[in-house]
C-alpha positions as CSV (number, residue, x, y, z in Angstrom):
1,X,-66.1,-5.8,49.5
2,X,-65.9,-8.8,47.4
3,X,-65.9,-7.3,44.3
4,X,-62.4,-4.9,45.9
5,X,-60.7,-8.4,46.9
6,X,-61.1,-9.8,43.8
7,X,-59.9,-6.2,42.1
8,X,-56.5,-6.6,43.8
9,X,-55.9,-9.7,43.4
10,X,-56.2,-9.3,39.7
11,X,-54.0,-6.4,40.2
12,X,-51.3,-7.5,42.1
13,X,-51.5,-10.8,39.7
14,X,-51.2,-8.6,36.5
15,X,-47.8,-7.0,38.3
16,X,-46.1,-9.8,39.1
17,X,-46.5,-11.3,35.8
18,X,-45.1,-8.1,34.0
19,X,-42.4,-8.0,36.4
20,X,-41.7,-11.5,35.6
21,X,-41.3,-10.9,32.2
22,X,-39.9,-7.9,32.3
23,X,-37.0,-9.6,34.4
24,X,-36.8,-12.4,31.6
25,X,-36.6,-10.2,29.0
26,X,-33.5,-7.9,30.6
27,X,-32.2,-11.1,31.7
28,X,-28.3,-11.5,31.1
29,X,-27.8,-13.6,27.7
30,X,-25.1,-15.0,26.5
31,X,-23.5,-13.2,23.9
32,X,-22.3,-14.3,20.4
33,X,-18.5,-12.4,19.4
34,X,-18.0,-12.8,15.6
35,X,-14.1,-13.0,15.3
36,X,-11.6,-14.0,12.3
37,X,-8.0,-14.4,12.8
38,X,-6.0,-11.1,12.2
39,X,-2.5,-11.2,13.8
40,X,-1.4,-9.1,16.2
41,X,-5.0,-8.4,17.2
42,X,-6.7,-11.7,17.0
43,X,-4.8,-14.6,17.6
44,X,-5.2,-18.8,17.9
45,X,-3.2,-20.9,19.3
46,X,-4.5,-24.6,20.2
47,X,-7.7,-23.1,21.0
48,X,-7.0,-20.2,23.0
49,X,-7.4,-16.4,21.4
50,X,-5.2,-14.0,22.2
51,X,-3.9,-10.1,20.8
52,X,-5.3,-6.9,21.7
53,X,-8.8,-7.0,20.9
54,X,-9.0,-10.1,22.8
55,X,-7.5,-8.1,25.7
56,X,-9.5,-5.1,24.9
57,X,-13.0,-7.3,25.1
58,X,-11.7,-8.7,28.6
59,X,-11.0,-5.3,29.4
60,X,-14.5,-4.4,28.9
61,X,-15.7,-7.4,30.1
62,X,-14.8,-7.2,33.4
63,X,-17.3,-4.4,33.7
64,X,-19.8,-5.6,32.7
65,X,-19.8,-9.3,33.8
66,X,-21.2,-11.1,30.7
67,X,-21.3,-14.9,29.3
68,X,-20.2,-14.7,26.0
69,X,-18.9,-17.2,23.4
70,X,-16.7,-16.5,20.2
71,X,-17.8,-17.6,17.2
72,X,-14.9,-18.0,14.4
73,X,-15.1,-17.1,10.3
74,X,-12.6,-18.1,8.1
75,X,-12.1,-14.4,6.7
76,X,-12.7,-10.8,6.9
77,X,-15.4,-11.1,4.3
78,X,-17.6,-13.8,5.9
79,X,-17.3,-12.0,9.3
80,X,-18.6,-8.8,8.1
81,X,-21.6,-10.2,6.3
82,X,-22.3,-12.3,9.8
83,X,-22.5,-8.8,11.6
84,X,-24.7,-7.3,9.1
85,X,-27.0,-10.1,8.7
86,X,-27.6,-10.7,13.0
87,X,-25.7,-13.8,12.7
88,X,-23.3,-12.4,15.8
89,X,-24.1,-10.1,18.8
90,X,-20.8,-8.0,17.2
91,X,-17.4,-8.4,16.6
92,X,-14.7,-7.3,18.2
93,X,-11.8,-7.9,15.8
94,X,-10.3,-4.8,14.4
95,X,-12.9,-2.7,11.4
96,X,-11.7,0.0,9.7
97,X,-14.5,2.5,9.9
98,X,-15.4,3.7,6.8
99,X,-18.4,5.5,5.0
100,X,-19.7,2.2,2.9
101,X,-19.6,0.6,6.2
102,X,-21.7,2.7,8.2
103,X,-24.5,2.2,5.9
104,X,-25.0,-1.6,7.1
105,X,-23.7,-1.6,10.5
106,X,-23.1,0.7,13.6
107,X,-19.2,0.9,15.2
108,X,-18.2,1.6,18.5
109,X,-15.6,4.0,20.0
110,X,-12.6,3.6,18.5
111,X,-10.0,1.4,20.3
112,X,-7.2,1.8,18.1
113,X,-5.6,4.2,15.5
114,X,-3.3,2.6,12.9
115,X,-2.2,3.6,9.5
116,X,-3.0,1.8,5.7
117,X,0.7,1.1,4.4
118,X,2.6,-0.5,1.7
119,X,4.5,-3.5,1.4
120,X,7.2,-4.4,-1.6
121,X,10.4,-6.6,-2.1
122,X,13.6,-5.2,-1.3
123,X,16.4,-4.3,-3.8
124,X,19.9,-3.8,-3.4
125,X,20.9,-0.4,-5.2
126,X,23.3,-2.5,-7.5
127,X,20.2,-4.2,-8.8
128,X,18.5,-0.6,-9.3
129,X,21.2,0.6,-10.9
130,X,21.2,-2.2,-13.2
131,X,17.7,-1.8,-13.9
132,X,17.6,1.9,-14.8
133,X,20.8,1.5,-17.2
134,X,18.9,-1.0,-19.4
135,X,15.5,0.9,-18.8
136,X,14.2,2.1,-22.2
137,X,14.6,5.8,-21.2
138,X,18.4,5.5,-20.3
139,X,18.8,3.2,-23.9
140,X,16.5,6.0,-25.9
141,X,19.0,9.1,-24.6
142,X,22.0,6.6,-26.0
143,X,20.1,6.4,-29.4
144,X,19.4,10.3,-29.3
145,X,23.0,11.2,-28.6
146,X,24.6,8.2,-31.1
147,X,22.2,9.6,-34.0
148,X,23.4,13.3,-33.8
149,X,26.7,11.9,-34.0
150,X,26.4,10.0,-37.2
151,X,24.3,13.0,-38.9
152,X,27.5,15.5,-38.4
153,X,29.5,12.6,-39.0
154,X,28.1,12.1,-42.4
155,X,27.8,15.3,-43.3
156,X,31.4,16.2,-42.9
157,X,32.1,13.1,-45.0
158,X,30.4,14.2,-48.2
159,X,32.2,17.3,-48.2
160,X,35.8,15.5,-47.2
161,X,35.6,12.3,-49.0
162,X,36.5,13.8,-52.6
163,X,39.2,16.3,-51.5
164,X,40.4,14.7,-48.2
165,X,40.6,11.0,-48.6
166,X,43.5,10.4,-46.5
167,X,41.7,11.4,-43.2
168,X,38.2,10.4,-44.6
169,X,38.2,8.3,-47.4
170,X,36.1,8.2,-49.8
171,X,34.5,4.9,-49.7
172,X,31.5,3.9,-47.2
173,X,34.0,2.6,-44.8
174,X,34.7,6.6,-44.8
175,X,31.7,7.5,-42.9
176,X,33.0,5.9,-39.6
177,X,36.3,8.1,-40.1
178,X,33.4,11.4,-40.3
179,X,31.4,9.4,-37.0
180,X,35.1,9.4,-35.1
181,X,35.7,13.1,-35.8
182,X,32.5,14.1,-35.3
183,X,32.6,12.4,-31.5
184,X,36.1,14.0,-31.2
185,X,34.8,17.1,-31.7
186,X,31.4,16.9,-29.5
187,X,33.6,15.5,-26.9
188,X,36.2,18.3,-27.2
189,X,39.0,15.9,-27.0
190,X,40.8,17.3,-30.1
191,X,42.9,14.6,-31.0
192,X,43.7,16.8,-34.4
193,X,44.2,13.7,-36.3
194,X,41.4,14.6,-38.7
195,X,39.9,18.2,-39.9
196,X,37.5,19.2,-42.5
197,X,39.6,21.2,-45.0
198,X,36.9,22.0,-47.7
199,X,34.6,25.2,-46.7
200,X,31.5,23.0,-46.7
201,X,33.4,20.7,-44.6
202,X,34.4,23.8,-42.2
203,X,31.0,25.7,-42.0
204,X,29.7,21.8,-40.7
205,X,32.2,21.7,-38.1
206,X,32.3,25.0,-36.8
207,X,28.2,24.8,-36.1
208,X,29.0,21.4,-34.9
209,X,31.6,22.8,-32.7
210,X,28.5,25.1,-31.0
211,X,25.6,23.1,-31.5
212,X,27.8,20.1,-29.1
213,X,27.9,22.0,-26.0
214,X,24.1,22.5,-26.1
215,X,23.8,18.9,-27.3
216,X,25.9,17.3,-24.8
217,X,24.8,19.4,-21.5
218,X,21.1,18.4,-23.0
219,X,21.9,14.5,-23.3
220,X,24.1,14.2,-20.7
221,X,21.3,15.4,-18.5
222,X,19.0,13.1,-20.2
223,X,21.1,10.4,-19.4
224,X,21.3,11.1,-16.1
225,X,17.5,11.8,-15.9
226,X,17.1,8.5,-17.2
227,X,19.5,6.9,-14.3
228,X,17.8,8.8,-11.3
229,X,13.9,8.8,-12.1
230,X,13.0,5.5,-11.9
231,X,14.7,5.2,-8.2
232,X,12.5,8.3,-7.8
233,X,9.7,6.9,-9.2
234,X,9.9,3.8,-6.8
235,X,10.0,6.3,-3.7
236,X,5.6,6.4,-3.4
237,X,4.9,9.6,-2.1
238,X,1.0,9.7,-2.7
239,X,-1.6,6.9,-3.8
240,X,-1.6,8.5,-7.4
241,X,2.2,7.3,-8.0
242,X,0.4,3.6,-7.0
243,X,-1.3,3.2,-10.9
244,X,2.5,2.6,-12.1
245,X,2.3,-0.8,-10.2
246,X,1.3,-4.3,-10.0
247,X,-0.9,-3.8,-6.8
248,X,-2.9,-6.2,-4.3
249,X,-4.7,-5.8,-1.1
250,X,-7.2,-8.1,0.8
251,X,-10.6,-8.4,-0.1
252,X,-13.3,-6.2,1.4
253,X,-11.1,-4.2,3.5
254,X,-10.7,-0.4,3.9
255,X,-8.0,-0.5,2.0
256,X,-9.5,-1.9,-1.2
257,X,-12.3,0.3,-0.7
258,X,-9.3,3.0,-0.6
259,X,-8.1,2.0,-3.8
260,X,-11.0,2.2,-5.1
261,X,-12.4,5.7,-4.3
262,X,-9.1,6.5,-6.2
263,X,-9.8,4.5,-9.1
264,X,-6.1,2.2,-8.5
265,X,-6.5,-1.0,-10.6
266,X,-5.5,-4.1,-7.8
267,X,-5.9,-8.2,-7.2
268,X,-7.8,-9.1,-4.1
269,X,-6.7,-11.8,-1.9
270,X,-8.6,-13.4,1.2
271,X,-5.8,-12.2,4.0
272,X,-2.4,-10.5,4.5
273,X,-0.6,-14.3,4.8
274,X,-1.9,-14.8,0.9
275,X,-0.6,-11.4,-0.1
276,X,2.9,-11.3,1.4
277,X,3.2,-14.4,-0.6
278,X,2.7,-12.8,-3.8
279,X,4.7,-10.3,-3.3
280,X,7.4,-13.0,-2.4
281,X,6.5,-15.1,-5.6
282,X,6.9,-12.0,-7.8
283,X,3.0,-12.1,-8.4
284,X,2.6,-8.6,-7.3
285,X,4.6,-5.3,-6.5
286,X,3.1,-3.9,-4.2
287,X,0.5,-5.2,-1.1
288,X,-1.6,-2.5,0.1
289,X,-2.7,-3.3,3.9
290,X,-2.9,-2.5,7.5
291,X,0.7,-2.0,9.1
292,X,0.5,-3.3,11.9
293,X,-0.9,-6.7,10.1
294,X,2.2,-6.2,8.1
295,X,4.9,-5.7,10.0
296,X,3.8,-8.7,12.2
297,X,3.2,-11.2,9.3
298,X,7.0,-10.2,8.5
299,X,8.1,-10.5,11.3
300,X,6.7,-13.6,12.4
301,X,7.5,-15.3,9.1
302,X,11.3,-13.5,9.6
303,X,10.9,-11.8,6.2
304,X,12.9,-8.8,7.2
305,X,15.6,-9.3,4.9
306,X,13.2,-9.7,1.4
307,X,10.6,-7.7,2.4
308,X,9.8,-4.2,4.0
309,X,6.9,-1.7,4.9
310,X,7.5,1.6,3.3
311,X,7.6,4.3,5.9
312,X,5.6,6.3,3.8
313,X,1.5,5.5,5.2
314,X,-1.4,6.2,2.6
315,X,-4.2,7.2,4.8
316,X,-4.9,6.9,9.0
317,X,-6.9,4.5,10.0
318,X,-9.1,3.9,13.4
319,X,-10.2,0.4,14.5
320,X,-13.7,0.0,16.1
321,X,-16.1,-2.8,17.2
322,X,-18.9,-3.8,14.9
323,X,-22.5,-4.0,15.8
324,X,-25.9,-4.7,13.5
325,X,-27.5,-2.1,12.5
326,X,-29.2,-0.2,15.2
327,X,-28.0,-2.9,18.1
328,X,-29.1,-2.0,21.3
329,X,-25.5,-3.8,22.7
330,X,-23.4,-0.3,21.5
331,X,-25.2,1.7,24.2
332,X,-24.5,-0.8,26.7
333,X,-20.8,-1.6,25.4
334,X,-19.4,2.0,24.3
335,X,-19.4,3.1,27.6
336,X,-17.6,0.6,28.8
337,X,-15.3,0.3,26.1
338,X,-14.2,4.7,26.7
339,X,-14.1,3.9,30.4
340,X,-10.6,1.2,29.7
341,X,-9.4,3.8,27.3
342,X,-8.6,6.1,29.7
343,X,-6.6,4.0,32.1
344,X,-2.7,3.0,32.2
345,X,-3.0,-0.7,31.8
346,X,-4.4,0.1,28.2
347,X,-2.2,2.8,27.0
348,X,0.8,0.5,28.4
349,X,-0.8,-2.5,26.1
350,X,-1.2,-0.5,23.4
351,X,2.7,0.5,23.3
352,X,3.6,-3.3,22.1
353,X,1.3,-2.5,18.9
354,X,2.5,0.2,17.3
């Protein structure tokens, strides 16, 4: 009987201590929300965060009822290596998924599809056109077309300057008389003041005569070429046409990893504040980023007028909270995080983003 009673007791004992632990250790903590400023998503202001993966983490937050405290990095670098090195519960601001990624750290749902774009200085077309007339290919089809000139030119002057000096002379000064009638004659203006008179002089002319209308529909086309391409060139239509430009993008993003996989030499700079400016100051052509981050760092700075976000998009993007590697937190957050996907108040909040 004794040897029972003192059975239980152990028993009972042994349970309640489990149970106490076991109730410490799924005890509510407080969690630790990695975050770095990226406008319109994550935003301070005296203090306060705001944007929409602040109001996506309330969102979620209001099912499940957790303390938490953000914990701020001054870029998109030092937050990512604070997630994969368990110095943060997760982050919430918004992370590209991409394969290099997945390899150190886990990603929830995705909250948020957006797009990598491109960001360059405005011209006015009077400033294009400028710029293609002096261009080495519109100057090169001038050469071309001046050069075939002077060879018929000079040709019809060594026959004509002996036996038709008064129209051609026969002194050097003659062989701009032989470059006038030759660009008479290409031109088929036929002024008639001059005419090769001497057989040599005629057979010359009369396969210049031919040989111009291939020459100047050829040329002429070239020229035109020369003033249309390079407007062309500036329209990007794949991520190829981006190796004919000066090209910068923020450091250990998705789209520098882009870049990359398609071997695009670029600058790095530490956020998309830094990289507006250089396209501002000249320092770059292009700035390769997230377009929402873009258009709002425009607009906010009221850049609209020197600066604009190319319609064409490079490649689609979806934004995702980060976890550690094998956190036990995206079980317990993912759900939540689909359940506010589905409902009005988010697709309504989600309008003013895109």
């Amino acid at each position: 009987m004794k040897f029972t009673f003192c059975f239980l007791s152990l028993f009972f004992l042994y349970n309640f201590s489990f149970a106490a632990v076991q109730d410490s250790v799924q005890a509510p903590q407080k969690l630790t929300i990695g975050i770095t400023e990226a406008p319109p998503f994550i935003h301070e202001e005296n203090g306060e965060f705001s944007g929409l993966s602040i109001s996506s983490w309330e969102m979620v937050n209001e099912k499940l009822d957790t303390e938490y405290e953000f914990k701020t990095y001054s870029s998109l670098t030092t937050l990512l290596k604070a997630v994969e090195n368990n110095e943060v519960d997760f982050s919430i601001n918004p992370i590209t998924v991409t394969d290099n990624r997945m390899k150190v750290m886990d990603f929830s749902q995705p909250y948020f599809i957006s797009h990598t774009g491109i960001a360059k200085r405005k011209e006015s077309h009077i400033w294009s056109y400028i710029r293609n007339i002096v261009s080495w290919n519109f100057i090169s089809a001038i050469l071309i077309l001046v050069g075939v000139i002077f060879i018929f030119g000079f040709l019809v002057w060594i026959f004509e300057r002996k036996h038709n000096e008064e129209e051609f002379g026969n002194s050097p000064k003659g062989i701009m008389e032989g470059f006038w009638w030759s660009a008479v004659t290409m031109t088929t203006v036929g002024y008639g003041d001059k005419s090769p008179r001497t057989t040599g002089g005629r057979v010359v002319g009369f396969i210049w005569m031919f040989m111009a209308i291939i020459m100047i529909s050829s040329l002429t086309a070239g020229i035109a070429s020369s003033l249309t391409v390079s407007t062309i060139n500036d329209k990007i239509s794949s991520v190829q046409d981006l190796e004919k430009f000066e090209v910068t993008t923020v450091a250990n993003s998705s789209s520098q990893e882009f870049l990359e996989l398609y071997n695009i030499s670029k600058e790095t700079v530490l956020s998309e504040e830094e990289g507006i400016d250089d396209v501002l100051n000249k320092k770059t052509s292009l700035f390769v980023y997230d377009v929402p981050m873009l258009k709002h760092e425009i607009e906010q700075r009221n850049l609209q007028d020197e600066i604009e976000v190319l319609e064409k998009t490079l490649k689609k993007d979806y934004y995702s909270y980060t976890f550690p590697k094998d956190s036990p937190l995206l079980k317990k957050i993912n759900p939540a995080l689909v359940s506010i996907l589905k409902t009005m108040e988010w697709n309504v909040l989600v309008e003013d983003y895109k």
